[in-house]
Every structure is written in C-alpha cells, then in structure tokens.
Biopython code that builds the backbone (N, CA, C, O; Angstrom):
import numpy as np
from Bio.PDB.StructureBuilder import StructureBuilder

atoms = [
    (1, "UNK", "N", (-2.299, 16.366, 65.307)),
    (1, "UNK", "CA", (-1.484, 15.155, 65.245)),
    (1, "UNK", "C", (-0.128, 15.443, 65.892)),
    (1, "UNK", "O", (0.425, 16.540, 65.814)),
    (2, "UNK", "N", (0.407, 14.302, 66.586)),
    (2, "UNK", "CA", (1.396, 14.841, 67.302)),
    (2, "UNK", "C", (3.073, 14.782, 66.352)),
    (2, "UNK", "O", (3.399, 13.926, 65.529)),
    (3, "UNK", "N", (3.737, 15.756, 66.728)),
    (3, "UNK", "CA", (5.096, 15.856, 65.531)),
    (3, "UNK", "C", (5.621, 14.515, 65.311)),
    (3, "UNK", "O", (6.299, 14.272, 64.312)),
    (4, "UNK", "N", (5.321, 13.544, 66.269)),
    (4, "UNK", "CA", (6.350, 12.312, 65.989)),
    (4, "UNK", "C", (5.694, 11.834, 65.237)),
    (4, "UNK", "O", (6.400, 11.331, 64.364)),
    (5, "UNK", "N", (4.480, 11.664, 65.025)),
    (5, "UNK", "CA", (3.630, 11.189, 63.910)),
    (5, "UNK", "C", (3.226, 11.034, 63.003)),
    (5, "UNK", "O", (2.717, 10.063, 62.443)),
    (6, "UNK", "N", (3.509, 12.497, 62.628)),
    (6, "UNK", "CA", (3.730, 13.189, 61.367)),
    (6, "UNK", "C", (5.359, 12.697, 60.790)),
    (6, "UNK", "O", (5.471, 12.089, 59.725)),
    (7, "UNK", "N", (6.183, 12.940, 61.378)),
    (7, "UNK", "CA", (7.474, 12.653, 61.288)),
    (7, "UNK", "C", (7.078, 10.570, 61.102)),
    (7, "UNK", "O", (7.592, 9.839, 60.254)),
    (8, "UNK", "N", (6.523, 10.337, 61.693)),
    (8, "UNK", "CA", (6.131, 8.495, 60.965)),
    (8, "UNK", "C", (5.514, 8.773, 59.858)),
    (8, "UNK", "O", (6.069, 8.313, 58.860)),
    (9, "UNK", "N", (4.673, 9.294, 59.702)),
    (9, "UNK", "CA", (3.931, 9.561, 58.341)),
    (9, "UNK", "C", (4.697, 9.809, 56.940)),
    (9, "UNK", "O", (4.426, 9.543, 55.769)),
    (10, "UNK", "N", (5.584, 10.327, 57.476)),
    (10, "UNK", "CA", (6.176, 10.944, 56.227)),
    (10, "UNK", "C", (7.336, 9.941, 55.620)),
    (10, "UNK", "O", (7.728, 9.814, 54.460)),
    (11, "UNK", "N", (7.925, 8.972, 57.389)),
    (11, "UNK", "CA", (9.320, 8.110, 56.766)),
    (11, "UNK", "C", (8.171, 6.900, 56.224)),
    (11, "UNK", "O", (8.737, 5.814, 56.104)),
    (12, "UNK", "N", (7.114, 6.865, 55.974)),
    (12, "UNK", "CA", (6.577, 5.765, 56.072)),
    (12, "UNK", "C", (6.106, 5.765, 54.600)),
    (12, "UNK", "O", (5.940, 4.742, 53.937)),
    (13, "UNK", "N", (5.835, 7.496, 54.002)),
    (13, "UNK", "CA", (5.616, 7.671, 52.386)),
    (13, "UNK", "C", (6.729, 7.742, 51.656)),
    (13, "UNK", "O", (6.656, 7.676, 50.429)),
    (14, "UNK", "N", (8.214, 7.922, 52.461)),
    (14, "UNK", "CA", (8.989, 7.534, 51.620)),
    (14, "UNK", "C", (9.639, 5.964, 51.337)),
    (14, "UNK", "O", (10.270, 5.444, 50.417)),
    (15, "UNK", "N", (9.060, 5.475, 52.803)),
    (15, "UNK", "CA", (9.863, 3.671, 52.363)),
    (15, "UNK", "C", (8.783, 3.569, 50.828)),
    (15, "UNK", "O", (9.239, 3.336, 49.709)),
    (16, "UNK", "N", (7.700, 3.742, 51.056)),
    (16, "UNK", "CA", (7.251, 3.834, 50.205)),
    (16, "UNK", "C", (7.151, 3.510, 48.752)),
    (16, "UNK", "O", (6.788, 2.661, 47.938)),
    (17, "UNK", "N", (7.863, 5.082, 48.961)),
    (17, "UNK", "CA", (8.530, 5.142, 47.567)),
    (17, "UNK", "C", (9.629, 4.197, 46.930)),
    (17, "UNK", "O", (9.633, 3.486, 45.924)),
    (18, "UNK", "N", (10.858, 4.561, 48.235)),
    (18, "UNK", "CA", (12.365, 3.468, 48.059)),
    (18, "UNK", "C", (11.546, 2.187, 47.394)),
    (18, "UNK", "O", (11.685, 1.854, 46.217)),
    (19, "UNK", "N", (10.707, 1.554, 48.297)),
    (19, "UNK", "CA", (10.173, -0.050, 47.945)),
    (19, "UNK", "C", (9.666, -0.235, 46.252)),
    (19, "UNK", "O", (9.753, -1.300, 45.642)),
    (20, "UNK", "N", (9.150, 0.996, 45.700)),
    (20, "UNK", "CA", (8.708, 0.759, 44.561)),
    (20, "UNK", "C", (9.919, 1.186, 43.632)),
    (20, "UNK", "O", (10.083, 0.502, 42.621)),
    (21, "UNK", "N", (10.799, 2.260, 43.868)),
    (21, "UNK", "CA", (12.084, 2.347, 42.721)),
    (21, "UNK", "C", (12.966, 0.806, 42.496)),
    (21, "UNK", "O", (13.516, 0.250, 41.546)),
    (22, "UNK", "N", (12.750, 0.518, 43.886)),
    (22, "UNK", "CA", (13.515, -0.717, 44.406)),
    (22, "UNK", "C", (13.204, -1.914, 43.166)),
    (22, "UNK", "O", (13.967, -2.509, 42.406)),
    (23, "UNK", "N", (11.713, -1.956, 43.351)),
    (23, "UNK", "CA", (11.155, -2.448, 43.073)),
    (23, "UNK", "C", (11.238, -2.582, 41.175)),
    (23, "UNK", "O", (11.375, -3.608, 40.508)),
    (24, "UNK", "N", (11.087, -1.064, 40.675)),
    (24, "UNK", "CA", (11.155, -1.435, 39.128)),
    (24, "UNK", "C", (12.684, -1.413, 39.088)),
    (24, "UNK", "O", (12.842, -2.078, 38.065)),
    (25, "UNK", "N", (14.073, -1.066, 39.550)),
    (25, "UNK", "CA", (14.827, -1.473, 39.203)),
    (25, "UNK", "C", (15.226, -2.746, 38.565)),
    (25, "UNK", "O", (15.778, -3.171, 37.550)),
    (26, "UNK", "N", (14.459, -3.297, 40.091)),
    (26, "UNK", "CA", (15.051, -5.167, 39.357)),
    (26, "UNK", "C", (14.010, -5.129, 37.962)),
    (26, "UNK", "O", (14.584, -5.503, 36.939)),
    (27, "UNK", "N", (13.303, -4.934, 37.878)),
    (27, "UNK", "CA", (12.231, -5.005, 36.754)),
    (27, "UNK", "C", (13.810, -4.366, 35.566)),
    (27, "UNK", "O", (14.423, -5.226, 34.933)),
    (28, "UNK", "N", (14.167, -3.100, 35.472)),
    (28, "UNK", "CA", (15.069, -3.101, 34.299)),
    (28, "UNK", "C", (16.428, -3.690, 35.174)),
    (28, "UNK", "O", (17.332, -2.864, 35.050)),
    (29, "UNK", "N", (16.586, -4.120, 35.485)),
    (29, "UNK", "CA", (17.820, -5.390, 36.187)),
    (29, "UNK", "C", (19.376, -4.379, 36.499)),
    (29, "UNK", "O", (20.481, -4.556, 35.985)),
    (30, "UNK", "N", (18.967, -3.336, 37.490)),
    (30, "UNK", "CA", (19.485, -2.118, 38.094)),
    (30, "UNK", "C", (19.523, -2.633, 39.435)),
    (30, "UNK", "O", (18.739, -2.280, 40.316)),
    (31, "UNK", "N", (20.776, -3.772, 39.626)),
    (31, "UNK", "CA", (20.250, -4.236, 41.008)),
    (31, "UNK", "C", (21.156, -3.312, 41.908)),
    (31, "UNK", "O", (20.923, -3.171, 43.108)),
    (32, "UNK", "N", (22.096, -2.754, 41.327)),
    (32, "UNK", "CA", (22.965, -1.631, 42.278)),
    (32, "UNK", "C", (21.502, -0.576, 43.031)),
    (32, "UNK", "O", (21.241, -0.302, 44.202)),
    (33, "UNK", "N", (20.887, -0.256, 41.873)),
    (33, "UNK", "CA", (19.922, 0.657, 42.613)),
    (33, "UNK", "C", (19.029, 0.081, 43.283)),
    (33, "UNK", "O", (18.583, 0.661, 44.273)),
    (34, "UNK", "N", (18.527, -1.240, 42.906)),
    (34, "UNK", "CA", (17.512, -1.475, 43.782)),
    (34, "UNK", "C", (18.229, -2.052, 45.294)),
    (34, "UNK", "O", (17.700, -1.965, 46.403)),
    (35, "UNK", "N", (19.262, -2.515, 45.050)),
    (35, "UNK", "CA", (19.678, -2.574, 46.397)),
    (35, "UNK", "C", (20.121, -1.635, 47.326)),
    (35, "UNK", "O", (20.503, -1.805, 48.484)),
    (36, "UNK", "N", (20.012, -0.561, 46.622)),
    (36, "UNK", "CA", (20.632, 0.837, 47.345)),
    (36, "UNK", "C", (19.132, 1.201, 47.980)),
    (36, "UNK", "O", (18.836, 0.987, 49.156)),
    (37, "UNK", "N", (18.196, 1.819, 46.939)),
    (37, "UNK", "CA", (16.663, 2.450, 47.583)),
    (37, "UNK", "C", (16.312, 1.227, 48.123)),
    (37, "UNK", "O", (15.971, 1.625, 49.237)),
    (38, "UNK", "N", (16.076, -0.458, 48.165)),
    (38, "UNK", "CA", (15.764, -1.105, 49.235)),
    (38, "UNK", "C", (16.537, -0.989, 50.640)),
    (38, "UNK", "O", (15.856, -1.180, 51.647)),
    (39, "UNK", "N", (17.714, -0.733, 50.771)),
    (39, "UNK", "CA", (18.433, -0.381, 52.142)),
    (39, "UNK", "C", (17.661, 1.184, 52.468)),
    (39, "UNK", "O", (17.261, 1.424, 53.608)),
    (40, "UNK", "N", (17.528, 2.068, 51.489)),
    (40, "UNK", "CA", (16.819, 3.371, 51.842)),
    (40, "UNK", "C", (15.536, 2.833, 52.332)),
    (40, "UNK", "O", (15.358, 3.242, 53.479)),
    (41, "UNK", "N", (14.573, 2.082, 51.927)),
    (41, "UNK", "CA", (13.212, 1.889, 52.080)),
    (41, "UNK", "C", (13.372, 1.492, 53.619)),
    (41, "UNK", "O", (12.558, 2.050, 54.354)),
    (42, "UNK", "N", (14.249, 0.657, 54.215)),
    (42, "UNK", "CA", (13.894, -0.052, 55.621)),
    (42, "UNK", "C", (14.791, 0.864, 56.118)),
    (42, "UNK", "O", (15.205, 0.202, 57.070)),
    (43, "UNK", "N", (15.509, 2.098, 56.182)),
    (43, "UNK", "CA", (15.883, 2.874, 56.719)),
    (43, "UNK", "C", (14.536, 3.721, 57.217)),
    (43, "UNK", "O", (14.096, 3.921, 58.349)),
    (44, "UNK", "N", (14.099, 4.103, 56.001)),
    (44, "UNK", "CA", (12.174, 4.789, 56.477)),
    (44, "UNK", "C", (11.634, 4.132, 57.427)),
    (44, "UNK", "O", (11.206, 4.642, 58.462)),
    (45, "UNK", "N", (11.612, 2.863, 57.128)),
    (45, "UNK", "CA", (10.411, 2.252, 57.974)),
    (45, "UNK", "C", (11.067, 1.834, 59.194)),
    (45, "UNK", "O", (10.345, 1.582, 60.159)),
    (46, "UNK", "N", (12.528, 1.702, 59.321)),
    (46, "UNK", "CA", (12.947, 1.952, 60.519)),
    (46, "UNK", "C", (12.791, 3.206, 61.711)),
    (46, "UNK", "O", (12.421, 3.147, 62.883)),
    (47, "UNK", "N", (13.163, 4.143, 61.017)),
    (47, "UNK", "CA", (13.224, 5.816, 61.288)),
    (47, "UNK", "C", (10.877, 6.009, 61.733)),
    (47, "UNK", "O", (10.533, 6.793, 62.618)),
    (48, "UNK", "N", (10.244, 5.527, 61.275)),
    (48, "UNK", "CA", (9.117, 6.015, 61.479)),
    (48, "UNK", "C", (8.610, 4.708, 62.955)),
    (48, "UNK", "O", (7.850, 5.005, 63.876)),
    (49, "UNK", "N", (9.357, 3.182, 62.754)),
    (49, "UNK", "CA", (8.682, 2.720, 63.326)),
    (49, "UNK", "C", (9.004, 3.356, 65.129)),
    (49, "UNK", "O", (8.274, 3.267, 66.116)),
    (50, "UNK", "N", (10.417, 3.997, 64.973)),
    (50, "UNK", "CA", (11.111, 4.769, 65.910)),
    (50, "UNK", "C", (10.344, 5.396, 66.523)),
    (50, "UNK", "O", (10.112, 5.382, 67.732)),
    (51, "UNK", "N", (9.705, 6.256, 65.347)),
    (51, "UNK", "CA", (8.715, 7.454, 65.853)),
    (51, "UNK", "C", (7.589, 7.194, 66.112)),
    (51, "UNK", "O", (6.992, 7.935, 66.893)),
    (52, "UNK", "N", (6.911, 6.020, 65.522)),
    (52, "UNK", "CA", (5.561, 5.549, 66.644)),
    (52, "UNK", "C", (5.727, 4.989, 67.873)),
    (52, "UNK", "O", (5.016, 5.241, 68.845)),
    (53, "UNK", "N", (6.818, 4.098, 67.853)),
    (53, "UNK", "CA", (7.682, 3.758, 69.389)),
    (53, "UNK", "C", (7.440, 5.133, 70.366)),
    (53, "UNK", "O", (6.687, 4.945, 71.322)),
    (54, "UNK", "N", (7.962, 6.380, 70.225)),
    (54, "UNK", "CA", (8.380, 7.166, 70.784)),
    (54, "UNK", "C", (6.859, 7.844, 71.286)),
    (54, "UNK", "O", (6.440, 7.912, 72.442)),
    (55, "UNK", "N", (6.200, 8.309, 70.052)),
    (55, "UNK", "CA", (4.725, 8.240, 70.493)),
    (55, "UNK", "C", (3.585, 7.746, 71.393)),
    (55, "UNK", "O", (2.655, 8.291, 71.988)),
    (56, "UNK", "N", (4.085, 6.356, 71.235)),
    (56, "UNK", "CA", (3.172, 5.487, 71.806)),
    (56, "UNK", "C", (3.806, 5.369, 73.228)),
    (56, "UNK", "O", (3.092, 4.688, 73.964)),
    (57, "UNK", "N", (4.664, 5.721, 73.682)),
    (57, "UNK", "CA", (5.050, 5.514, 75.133)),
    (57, "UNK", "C", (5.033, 6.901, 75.532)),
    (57, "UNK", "O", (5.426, 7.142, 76.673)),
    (58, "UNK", "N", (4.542, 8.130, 74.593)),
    (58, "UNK", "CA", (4.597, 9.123, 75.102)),
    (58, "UNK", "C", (2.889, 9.082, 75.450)),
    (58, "UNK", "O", (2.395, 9.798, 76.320)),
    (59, "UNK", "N", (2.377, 8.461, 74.910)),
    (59, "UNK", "CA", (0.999, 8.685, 75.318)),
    (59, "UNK", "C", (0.659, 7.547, 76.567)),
    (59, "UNK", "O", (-0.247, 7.728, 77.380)),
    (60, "UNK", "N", (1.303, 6.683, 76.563)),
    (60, "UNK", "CA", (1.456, 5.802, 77.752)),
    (60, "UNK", "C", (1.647, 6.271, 79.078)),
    (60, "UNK", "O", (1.192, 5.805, 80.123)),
    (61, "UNK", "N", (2.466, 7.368, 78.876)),
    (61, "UNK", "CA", (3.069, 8.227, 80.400)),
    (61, "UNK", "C", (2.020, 9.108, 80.565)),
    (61, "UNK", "O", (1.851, 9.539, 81.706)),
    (62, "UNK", "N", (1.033, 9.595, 79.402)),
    (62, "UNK", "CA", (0.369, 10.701, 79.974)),
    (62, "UNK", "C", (-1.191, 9.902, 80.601)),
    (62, "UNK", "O", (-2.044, 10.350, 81.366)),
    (63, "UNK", "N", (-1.094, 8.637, 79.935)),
    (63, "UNK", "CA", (-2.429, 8.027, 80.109)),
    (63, "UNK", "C", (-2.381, 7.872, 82.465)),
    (63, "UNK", "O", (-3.488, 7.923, 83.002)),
    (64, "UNK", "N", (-1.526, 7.766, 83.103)),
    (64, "UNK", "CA", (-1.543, 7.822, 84.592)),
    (64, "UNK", "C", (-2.409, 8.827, 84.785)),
    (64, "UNK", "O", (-3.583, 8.818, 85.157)),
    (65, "UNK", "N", (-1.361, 10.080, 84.353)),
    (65, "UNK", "CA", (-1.405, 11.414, 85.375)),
    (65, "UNK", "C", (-3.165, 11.560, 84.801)),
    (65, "UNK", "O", (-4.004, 11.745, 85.682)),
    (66, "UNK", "N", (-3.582, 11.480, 83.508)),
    (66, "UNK", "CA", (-4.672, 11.505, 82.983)),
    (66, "UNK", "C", (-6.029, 11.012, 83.948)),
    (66, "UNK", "O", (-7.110, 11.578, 84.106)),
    (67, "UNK", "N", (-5.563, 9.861, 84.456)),
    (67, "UNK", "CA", (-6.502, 9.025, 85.483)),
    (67, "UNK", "C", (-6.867, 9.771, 86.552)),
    (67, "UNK", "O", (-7.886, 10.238, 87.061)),
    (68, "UNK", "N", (-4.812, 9.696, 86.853)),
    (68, "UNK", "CA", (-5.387, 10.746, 88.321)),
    (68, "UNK", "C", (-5.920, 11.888, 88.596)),
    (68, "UNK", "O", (-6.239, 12.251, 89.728)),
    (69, "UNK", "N", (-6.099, 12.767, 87.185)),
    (69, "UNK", "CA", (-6.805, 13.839, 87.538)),
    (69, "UNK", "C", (-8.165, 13.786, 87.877)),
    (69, "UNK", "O", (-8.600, 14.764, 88.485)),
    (70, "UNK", "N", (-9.254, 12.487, 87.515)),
    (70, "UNK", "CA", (-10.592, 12.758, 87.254)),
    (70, "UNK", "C", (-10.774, 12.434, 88.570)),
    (70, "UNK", "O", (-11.900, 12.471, 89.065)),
]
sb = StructureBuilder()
sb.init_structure("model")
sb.init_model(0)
sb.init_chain("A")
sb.init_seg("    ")
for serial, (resi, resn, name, xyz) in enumerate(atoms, 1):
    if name == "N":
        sb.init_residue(resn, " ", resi, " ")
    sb.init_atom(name, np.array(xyz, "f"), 0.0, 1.0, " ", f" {name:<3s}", serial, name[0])
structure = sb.get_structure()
C-alpha cells in the first residue's frame, strides 16, 4: 500500500474517532468538547482526503509512462 494511503487510512480512523467523542459529548451536553473533537474530526478527514488527492494523481502520472512502455 502506498505511504500516502496509509497516512489516509489512519487520518480517516481518527476523524473517526473525533466524530464519535464529538458525538457523545453533546449526548452529556460538553459542547466545548464536542465542538473542539468535531473541528479535530474534519481536520482528519481533511488531512487524509489530501492524501488520497496526492495518491490518486500520483498514480495518474505513472498510468502514461505505464502505456508507453508496453
């Protein structure tokens, strides 16, 4: 798997997480925190969607030279 991917994988198990602390905060009515780990959660899923971005145009550039070899 390629590092950027892994590196999505991982911001993607922690929005994850943020989304569900987020989540029972408001449940005990902790909206300081849930508004804090919800800004953390779309920081993850920002940070990973980055890294499939980065991925996916890295495999885009190799898909040419790929052609032209056969």
């Amino acid at each position: 798997m390629h590092v950027g991917l892994e590196e999505a994988s991982r911001q993607l198990e922690q929005a994850i997480h943020d989304a569900r602390v987020s989540f029972d905060c408001i449940a005990l009515e902790d909206l300081d925190r849930a508004h804090t780990n919800a800004i953390t959660a779309r920081a993850a899923l920002d940070a990973a969607e980055n890294a499939i971005r980065v991925a996916l145009e890295a495999q885009r550039s190799e898909e040419p030279a790929e052609d032209g070899s056969s």
